[in-house]
N, C-alpha and C positions, 0 to 999 in steps of 0.2 A: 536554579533547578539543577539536579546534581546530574552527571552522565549518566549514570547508572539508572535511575530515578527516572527520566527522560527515557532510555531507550526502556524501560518496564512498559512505561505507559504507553509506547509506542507500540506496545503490541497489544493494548488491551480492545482493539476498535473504535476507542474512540475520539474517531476524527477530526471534530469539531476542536475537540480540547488540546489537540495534538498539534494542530493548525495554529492555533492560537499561539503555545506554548514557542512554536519556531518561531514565527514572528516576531514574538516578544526578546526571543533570544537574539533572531538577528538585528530587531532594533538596536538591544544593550550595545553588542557587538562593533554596528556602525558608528555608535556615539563613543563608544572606547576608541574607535581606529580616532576618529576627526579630533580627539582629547588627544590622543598619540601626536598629530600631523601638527596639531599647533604647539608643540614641542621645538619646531625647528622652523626655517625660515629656506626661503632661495630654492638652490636649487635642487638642496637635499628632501627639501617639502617634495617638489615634482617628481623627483625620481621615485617618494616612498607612495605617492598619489596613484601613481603606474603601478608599483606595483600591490598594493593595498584591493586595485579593480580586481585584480586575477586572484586575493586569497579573498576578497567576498563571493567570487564565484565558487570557490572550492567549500566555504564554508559552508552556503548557501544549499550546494551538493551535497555536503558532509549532515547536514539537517535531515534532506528530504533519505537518505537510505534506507530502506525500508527490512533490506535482510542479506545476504551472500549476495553479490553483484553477477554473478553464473546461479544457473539453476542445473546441478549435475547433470540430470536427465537431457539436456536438450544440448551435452556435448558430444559432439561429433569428430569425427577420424579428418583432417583437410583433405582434400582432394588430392587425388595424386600430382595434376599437373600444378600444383599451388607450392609444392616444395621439388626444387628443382634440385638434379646432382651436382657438382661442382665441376664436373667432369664432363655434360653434358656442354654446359655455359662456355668450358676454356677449348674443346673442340672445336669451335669454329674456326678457333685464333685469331689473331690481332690482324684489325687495318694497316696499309701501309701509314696512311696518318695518322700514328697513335697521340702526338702532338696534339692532333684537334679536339681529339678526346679530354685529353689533360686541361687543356684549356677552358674545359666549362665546366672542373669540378674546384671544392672548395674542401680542404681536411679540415677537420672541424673533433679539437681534443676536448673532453669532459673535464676538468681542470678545477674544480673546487672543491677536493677532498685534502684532508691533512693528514699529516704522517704519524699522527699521534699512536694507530694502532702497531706500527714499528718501534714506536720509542723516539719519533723524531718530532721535533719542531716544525710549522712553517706550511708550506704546501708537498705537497705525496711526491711530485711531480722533479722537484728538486735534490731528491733522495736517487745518490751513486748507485746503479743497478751494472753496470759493467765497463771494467777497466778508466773508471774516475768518470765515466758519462751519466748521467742523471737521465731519468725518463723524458726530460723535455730534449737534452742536449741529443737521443737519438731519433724524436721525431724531427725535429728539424735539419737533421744529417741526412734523413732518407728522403725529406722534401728536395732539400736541395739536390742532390742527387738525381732526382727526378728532372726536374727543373733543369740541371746541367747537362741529362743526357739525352734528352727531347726539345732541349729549347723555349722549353716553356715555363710558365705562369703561375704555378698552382699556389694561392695561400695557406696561409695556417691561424686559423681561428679558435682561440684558447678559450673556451666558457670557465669563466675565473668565479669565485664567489665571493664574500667578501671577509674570508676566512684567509682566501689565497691572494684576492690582488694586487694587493701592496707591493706585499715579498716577488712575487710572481715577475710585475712590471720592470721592480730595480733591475732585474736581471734579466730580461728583454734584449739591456743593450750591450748586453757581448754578443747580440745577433745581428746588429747592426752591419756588414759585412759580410754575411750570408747572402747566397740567392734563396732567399723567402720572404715574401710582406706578410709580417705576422701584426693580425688584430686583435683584438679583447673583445668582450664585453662580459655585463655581470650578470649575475642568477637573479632573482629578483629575492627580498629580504622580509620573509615573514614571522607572524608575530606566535609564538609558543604560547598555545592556551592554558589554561589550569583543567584540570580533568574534570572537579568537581564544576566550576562555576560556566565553563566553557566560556571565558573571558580571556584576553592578554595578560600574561603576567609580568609584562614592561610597563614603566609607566612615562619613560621617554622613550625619544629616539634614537640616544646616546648608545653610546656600546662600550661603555665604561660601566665601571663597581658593578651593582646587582639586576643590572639593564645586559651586560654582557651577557647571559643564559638566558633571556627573553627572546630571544633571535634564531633564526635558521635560515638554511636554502634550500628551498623547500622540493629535493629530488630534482635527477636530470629532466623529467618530464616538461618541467619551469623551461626548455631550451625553447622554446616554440615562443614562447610568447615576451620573453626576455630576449631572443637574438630580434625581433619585430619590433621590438619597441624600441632596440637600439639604433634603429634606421642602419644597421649594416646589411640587414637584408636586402634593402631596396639596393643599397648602392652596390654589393654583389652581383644582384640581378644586373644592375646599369650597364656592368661589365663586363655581361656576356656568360656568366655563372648560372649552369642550370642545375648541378645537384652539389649536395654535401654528403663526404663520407666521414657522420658521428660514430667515436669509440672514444672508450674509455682511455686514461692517458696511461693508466699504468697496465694494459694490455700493450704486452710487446710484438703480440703476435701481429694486432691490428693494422698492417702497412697497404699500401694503396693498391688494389688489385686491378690490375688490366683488361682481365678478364672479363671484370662483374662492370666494368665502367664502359666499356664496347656495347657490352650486351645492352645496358639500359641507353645509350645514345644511340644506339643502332635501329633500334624499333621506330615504327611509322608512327605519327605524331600522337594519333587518334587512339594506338596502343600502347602508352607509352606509360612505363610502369611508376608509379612516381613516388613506391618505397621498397624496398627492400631491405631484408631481416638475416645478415647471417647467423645459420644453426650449424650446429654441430652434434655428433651423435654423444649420446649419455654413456660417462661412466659411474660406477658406483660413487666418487666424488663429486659429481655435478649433481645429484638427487634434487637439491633445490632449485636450480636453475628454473626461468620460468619455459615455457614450450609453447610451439601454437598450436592454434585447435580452430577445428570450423565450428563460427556458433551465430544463429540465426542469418546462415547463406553469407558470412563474413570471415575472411580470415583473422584471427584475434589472439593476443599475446594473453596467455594464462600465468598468473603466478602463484604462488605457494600461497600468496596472504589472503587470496581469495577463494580461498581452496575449502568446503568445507570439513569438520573434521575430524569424519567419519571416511572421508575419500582422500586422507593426506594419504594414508599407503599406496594407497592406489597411486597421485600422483607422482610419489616418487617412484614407483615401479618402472624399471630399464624397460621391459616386456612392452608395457601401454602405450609408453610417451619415451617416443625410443632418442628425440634430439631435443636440447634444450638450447637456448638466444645466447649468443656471445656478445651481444652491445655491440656487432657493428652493423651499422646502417647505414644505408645510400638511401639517401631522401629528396626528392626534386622542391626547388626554392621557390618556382613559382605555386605549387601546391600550397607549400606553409604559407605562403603571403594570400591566396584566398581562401584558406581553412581559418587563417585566424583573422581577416576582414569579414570572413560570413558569422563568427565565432563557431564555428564548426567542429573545432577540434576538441576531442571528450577521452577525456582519461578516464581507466576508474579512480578511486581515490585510497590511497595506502597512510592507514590511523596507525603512526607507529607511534609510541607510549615509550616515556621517556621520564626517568626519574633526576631533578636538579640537584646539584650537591648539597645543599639545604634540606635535601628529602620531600622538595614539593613535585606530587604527580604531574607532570605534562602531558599535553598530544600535540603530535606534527602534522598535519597535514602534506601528503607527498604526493607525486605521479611522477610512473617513468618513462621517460622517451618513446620506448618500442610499445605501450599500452595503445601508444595514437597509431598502429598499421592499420586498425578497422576505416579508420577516416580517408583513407588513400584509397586512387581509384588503381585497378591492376595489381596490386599488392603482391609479393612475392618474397619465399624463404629461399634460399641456396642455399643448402646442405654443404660446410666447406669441411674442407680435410683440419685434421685438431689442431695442426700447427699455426694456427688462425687465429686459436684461443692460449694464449699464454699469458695469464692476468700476471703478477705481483702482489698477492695481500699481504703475505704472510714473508718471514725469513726464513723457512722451508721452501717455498718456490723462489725466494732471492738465491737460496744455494742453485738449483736448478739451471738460474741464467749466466751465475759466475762462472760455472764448471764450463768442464770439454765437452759435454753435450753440445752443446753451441758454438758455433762461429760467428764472427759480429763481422759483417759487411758495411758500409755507408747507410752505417745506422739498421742493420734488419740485422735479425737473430733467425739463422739457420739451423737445424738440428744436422751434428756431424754426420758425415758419410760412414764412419767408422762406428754408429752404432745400429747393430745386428737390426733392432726390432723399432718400428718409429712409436711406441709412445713413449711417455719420459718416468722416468721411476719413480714410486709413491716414496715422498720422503714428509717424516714428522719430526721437527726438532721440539724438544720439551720447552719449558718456559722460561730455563736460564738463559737461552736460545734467542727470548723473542724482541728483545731490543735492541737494533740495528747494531748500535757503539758497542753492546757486550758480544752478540753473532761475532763480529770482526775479530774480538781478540781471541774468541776460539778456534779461530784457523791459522796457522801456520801460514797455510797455500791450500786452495780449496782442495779437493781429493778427486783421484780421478774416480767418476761415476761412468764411463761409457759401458762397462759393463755389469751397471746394479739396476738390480728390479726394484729394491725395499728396502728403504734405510729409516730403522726408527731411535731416537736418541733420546735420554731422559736424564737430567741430573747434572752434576758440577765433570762435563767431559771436556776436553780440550784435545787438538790435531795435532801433530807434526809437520812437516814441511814432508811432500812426495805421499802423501798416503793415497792408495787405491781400494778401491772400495766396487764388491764384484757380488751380484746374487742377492741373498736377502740377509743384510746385517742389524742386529740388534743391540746397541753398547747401552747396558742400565748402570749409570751409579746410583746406590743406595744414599737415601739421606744421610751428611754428613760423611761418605767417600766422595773419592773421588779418582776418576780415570781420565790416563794421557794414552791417547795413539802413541808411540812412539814414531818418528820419521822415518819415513819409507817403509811403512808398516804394508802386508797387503790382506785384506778381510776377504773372507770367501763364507757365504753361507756361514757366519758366525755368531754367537749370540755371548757378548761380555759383556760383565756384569761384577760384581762388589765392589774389589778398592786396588787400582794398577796408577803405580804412578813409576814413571820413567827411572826417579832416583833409586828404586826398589830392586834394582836388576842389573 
């Protein structure tokens, strides 16, 4: 029964035949997985068993959706005391035993993305973001750091998937000699359906030749029920571990806040908040970010894909939905361990459509982490200051973190004293730009940016060594020119463009 075909009938009323029609698909379905599972033997059998229970329930969900998972009208404004200031929360200030605090949290990095949208191989994670440190080499600098200068314990738990943990593990053990016990575990590994047939389009469980694009990790959302099943949860708990603070690995901003970790240990047991979601206020570039919103007397994470859309303007409007979710969360561990023993925990479900290089249609089925805040009891946003949110996706914010903007501490990225205004300048590098090894060889020495609002670049450009870069500059080369900064050049409110090459002058 074809997707499209399927979701027609699904809206014609008729019930009975709709009923029937899921069944029969989730029967096929079942008999495809148990055809998949005797593909392989041992232990690989058990692991794909595990995780197979959690994409029958997703798919089982992905049947029964009837239409938009929000119904507009019944979204509401949160409450004011549901998103808290950041400013409020660090007012208290810290206990003399911040030690004890540290000691019942657990850093917990999102670690299964690859670097392919830079132009890199391998995991995201392993890609040099400042002065030869890799994204993993500065969390583990600020752990330890921690760790050395309170005496404590905090782990570091890398959610790997199985894109990254291979590569990931080898390299582990240059950590070996840190103060941090860093663990693993995997995302769980589901199966890419065909859009038309809504069947697997693997026909093992191999991840070789044309079985390799039959596979995914099916969104960070998978963290709930893949860190549970890896028995790390329990043994966390054993050890006196009450919360986890999840972020993304290539937010640099994401570093362990004292603040927000006092506040949630502080509380009396009975109120004891056992998620938290930091937000940060919207600018014209976050438009998609997801946001909260009160919906049926619940705090709840909205995103763009559930959006319907006739109200996507509306969504992105600064005015309506003034902060949108940074991916960092403080989540309490005994919470996850009885939300997913009650099966409790409910995501929506994110149908993202996905074309193989062979040109056959796919769907993935996803959820993301922060979709599960409804499921927690006391739920709460802190609204943090921007510097909170400092992702990496692109080699425009990789310029950002090389530059003098920043100061790099044991492992944290500060923005310098010396610039006037704190947010960080819009910069777009074109697309000669976006692959990490060719970024590299157009800089000389990155440029000083402390005093630029807007740097946009397009075309075959290349730096100098000392270039400063001041106000809102524009450098276009046209196809087939080409322009050099010359060294120690300084741009102010400039816009160049045709054909300047150094030899010319």
């Amino acid at each position: 029964m074809g997707f499209v075909l399927f979701k027609a009938v699904a809206n014609g009323g008729m019930a009975q035949f709709q009923e029937m029609m899921r069944q029969q698909l989730e029967s096929s379905m079942h008999t495809e997985l148990e055809k998949l599972l005797d593909t392989t033997t041992g232990a690989e059998r058990e692991v794909s068993k595990k995780d197979f229970e959690g994409f029958k329930n997703l798919f089982h969900r992905f049947l029964q959706v009837k239409g938009p998972s929000v119904e507009w009208i019944k979204i509401q404004r949160p409450p004011e005391d549901s998103i808290q200031p950041y400013d409020k929360i660090a007012a208290r200030g810290l206990p003399d035993n911040v030690a004890d605090s540290l000691n019942k949290l657990v850093v917990v990095k999102l670690n299964g993305g690859l670097g392919t949208s830079m132009g890199c191989k391998g995991p995201k994670s392993l890609i040099s973001v400042r002065n030869e440190n890799t994204f993993l080499d500065l969390t583990v600098q600020q752990i330890e750091h921690l760790n050395k200068t309170y005496n404590t314990d905090v782990p570091l738990v890398l959610m790997n998937s199985f894109n990254t943990d291979e590569d990931t593990k080898k390299i582990l053990q240059k950590y070996t000699h840190h103060r941090v016990k860093i663990h693993t575990f995997n995302q769980s590994r589901y199966p890419r359906i065909n859009k038309e047939s809504l069947l697997p389009v693997a026909t093992s469980l191999t991840m070789t030749g044309q079985n390799t694009e039959g596979w995914y990790p099916p969104g960070h959302g998978d963290i709930y029920a893949s860190f549970y099943n890896s028995g790390l949860l329990d043994q966390l708990i054993a050890q006196g571990k009450e919360y986890i603070f999840v972020s993304n690995i290539d937010n640099l901003g994401a570093t362990v806040d004292l603040h927000i970790l006092h506040h949630l240990v502080s509380q009396p047991n009975g109120k004891r908040c056992e998620f938290v979601m930091e937000v940060t206020d919207k600018t014209r570039a976050d438009v998609k970010g997801g946001t909260l919103i009160q919906y049926e007397g619940k705090l709840r994470l909205l995103e763009i894909a559930q959006v319907p859309k006739a109200h996507v303007d509306e969504f992105k409007s600064v005015s309506k939905f003034k902060i949108f979710n940074t991916n960092n969360l403080w989540i309490s561990l005994a919470a996850i361990k009885r939300l997913q023993e009650q099966k409790a925990m409910d995501m929506e479900i994110i149908v993202n459509p996905k074309t193989l290089d062979g040109g056959q249609n796919v769907v993935q089925l996803e959820t993301a982490v922060g979709a599960a805040i409804k499921c927690f009891d006391n739920a709460l946003g802190i609204n943090v200051p921007r510097s909170r949110f400092l992702p990496v996706k692109t080699t425009s914010d990789l310029l950002l973190v090389m530059s003098n903007l920043y100061s790099l501490e044991a492992g944290s990225l500060t923005m310098s004293p010396k610039r006037e205004f704190p947010t960080t300048p819009h910069v777009k590098l074109g697309s000669s730009f976006t692959k990490v090894q060719e970024y590299l060889t157009r800089f000389e020495s990155i440029p000083d940016m402390l005093e630029l609002d807007h740097l946009t670049v397009s075309g075959d450009v290349t730096f100098g060594k000392n270039v400063s870069l001041k106000g809102t500059v524009i450098i276009i080369a046209n196809h087939g020119d080409r322009i050099d900064i010359p060294a120690g050049s300084m741009l102010e409110n400039k816009i160049v463009s045709g054909n300047l090459r150094i030899l010319d002058h």
